[in-house]
N, C-alpha and C positions, 0 to 999 in steps of 0.2 A: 251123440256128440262126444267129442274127445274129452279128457279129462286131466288135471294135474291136481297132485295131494299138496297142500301147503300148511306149514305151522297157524296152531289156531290154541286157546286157549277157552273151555268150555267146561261146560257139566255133561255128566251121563245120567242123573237123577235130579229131582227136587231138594233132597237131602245130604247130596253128593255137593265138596268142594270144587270150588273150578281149579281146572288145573291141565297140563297139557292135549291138544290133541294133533291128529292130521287130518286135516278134513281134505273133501272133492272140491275145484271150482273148473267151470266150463273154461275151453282152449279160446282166446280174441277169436271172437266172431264177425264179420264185414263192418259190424254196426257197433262193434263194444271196445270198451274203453278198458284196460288194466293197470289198476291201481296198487302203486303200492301205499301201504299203511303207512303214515307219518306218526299223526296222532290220533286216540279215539277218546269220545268222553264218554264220560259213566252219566247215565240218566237212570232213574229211579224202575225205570221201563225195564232196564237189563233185570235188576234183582229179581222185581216180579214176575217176568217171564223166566228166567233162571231156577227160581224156587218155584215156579208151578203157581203163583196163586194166583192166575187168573183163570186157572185151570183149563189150561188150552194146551201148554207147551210138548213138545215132539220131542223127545232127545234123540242124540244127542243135540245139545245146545251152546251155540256160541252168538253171545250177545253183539251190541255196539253199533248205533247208528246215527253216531254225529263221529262221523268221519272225516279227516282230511290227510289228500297224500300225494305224491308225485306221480303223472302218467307215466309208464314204464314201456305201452306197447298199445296201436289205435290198428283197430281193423281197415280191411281197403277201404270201406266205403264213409269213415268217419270223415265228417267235415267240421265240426262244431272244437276238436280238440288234437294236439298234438303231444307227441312226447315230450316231457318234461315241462309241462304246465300245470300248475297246483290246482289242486280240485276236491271236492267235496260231498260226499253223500250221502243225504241225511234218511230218513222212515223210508224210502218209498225206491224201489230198484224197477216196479214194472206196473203197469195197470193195464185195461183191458184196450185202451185207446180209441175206442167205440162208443162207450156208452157216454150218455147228455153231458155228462159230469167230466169226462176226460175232454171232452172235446170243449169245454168251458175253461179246462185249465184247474178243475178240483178233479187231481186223482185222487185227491184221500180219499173223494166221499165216490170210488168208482164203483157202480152199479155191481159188476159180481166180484169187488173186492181189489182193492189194491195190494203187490205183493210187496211184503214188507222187507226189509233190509233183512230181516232173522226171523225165521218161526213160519215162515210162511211155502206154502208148494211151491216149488223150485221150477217156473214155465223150462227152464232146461233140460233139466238132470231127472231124470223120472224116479220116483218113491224117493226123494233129497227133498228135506225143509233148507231154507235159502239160510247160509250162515254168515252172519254180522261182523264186525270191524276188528271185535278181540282177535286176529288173525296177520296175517304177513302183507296179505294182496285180497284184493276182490276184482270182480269182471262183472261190468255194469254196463247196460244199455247206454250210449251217448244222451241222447234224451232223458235220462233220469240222472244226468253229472250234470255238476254245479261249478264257476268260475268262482272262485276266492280272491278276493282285491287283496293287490300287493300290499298294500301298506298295512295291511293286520296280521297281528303277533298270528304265526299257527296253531301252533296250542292251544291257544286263547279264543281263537276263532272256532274251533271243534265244536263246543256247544251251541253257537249259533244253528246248527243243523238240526236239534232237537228244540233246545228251552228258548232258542230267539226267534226260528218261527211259529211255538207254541203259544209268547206272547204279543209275538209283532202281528200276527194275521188278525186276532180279534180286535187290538188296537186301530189298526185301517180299518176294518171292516166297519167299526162304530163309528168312524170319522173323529178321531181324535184328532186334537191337535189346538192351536191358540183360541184362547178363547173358552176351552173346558177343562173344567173343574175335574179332575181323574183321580180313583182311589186304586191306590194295587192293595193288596191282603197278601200278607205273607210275606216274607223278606227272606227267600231261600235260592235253590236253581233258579226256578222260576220269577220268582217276584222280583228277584236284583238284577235280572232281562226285563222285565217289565217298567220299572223305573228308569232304567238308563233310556229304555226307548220312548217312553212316553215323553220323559223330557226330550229327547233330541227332537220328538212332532212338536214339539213349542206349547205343550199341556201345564195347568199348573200340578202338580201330583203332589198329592197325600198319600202319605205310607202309613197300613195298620199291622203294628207286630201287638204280641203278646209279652212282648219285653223290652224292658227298658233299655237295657243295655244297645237293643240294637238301634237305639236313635242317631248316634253319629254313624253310623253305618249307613243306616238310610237314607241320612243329610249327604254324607259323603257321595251316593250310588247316585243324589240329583234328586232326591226329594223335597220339595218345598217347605213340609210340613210332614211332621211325624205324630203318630195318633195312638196312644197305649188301647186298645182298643176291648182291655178288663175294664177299666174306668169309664162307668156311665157316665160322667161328666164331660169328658173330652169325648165322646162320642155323640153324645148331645148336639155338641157344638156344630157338629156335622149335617144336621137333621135337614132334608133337603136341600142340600147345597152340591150335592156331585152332578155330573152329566153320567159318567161311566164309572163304572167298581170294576176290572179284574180280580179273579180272586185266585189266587194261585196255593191254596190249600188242602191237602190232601189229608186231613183229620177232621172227625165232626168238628163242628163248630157251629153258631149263630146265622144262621144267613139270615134269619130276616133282623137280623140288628143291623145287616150290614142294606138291607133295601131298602131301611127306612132312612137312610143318608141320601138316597137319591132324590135328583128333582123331578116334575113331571116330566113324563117319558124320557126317563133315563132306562140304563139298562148294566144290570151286570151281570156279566160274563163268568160263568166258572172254566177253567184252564185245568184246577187239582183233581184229584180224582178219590173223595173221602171213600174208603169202605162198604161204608153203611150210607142209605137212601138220608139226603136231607130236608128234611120239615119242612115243608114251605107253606105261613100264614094266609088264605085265599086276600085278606086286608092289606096284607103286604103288598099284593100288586095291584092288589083293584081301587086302592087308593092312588093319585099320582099317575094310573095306566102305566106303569111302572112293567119291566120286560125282566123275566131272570130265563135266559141262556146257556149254551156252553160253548166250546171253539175248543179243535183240537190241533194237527199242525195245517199249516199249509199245502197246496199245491205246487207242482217244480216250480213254475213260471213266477209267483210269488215268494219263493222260496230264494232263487235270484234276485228279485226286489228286496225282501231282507237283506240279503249279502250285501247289496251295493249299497242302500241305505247305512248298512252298520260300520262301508268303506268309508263313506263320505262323513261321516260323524267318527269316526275312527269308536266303534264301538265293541267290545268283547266281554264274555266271559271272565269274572273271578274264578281263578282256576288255583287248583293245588296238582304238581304232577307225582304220579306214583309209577312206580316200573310194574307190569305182568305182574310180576308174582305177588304183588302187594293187594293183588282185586278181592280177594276172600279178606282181608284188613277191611278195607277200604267200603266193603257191603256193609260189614258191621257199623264201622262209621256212620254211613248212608241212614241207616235205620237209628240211628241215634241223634244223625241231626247235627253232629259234628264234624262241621266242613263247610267254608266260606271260599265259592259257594256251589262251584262243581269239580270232581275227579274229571282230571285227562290222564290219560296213560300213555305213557311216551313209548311206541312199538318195536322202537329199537331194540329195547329190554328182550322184548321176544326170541330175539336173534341172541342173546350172550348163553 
């Protein structure tokens, strides 16, 4: 298959800064769509496959897949998309379209692997890992591109491809909505998608930070109620009274402080992804027949349900924008937790 080098911005190491590169991407194929990069957001995902520590990564390495950008170029046989219609492409560029799971409409969970937006074996380009949105243009299968509703800011809409179907898919999945009592954890990328959406299903949501400061934040993002969630007291109060806990934390913490809030057969979902393995009390759940879970993103098909759901509620990402070269800034941030409440990186930058 033919090929074209486009500007990309990656690592060569775990220890190496990111910083320019030219990477391969496959020529429009019958079936592919070419995008070019508008904007990409930064998910917690790029740093750790970037630095290695899930210790998988291939370099060289170019992160980013909550994507959104302008069609530039549709193969003959595209039906689904045209040039110069906005579009979006979050984890998932190919799956095996065979197995139970793709034909369900869960490629995440595709029987021999779904190929990811970056890091992943390139069904293309042979001995190529597939590389991610940090870049100029990508070339995507039609069936793995997503429609962006008009009326959402772009920028702002990028995250939606990562952290809004991380928390919208387990949201549905539990049947939230009026009528239940919802807890989110964490007030971060994730948790301030988790609140905006749970209220727009008609939930009442309680938010648990570990600081005060982020109460009007919370109030703000649509929570009903805000839970300092060091204070046994105000946690107390809780005691039985959720349907659903999201937990959108990726540091140890308490979980079964947080399952003894549930009512019977509730259930909460973890979304973060701590470290280290966490403790789970056998009384925790065997009390209440109480369920602890996890959810990670969506399926394509779902994945459009998000999108139109977040149109119709006019829903997006808290975003801060930085240019390319601010991404090795901007990682440090990440890991310090300062940033309300995702990086987008405006691609143009790429190009000055």
């Amino acid at each position: 298959m033919n090929t074209i080098h486009v500007k990309a911005y990656g690592t060569e190491a775990a220890d190496a800064p990111l910083q320019g590169l030219s990477i391969p991407r496959r020529e429009t194929a019958a079936h592919d769509v070419k995008i070019e990069i508008l904007y990409c957001g930064v998910c917690h995902s790029d740093l750790h496959t970037a630095r290695n520590e899930w210790h998988n990564t291939v370099y060289p390495n170019v992160p980013g897949h909550e994507i959104v950008g302008k069609v530039v170029n549709v193969g003959s046989h595209v039906k689904k998309f045209k040039v110069g219609d906005t579009v979006g492409i979050g984890c998932i560029v190919d799956s095996c379209r065979e197995c139970q799971y793709c034909k369900e409409g869960l490629e995440q969970f595709c029987e021999p692997g779904m190929v990811g937006t970056y890091n992943s074996p390139d069904k293309y380009l042979p001995n190529v890992q597939t590389y991610g949105g940090y870049s100029e243009s990508i070339v995507v299968d039609e069936n793995y591109v997503l429609s962006i509703p008009e009326n959402l800011d772009l920028a702002a809409t990028a995250p939606l491809l990562c952290a809004g179907i991380t928390t919208y898919s387990p949201l549905k999945h539990w049947n939230v909505g009026p009528g239940k009592n919802v807890g989110i954890v964490g007030i971060g990328g994730l948790g301030h998608m988790g609140i905006k959406i749970a209220k727009a299903m008609g939930a009442h949501v309680v938010a648990f930070t570990t600081s005060e400061s982020k109460f009007k934040e919370a109030q703000r993002l649509g929570a009903d109620e805000v839970v300092l969630s060091t204070d046994p007291v105000q946690m107390n109060k809780y005691r039985g009274k959720l349907h659903f806990i999201l937990d959108a934390v990726s540091a140890e913490h308490d979980i079964n402080a947080y399952l003894g809030l549930l009512r019977v057969d509730g259930s909460l979902a973890l979304v973060g992804a701590p470290e280290q393995p966490l403790p789970v009390a056998a009384f925790s759940v065997i009390i209440g027949r109480k369920s602890f879970s996890g959810s990670m993103i969506g399926g394509i098909a779902e994945t459009q349900e998000m999108l139109d759901f977040c149109g119709k509620h006019n829903i997006t990402a808290d975003i801060e924008m930085i240019d390319m070269n601010q991404i090795n800034e901007a990682y440090e941030r990440l890991l310090k937790g300062d940033i309300k409440y995702r990086f987008v990186i405006d691609m143009a930058s790429l190009k000055k």
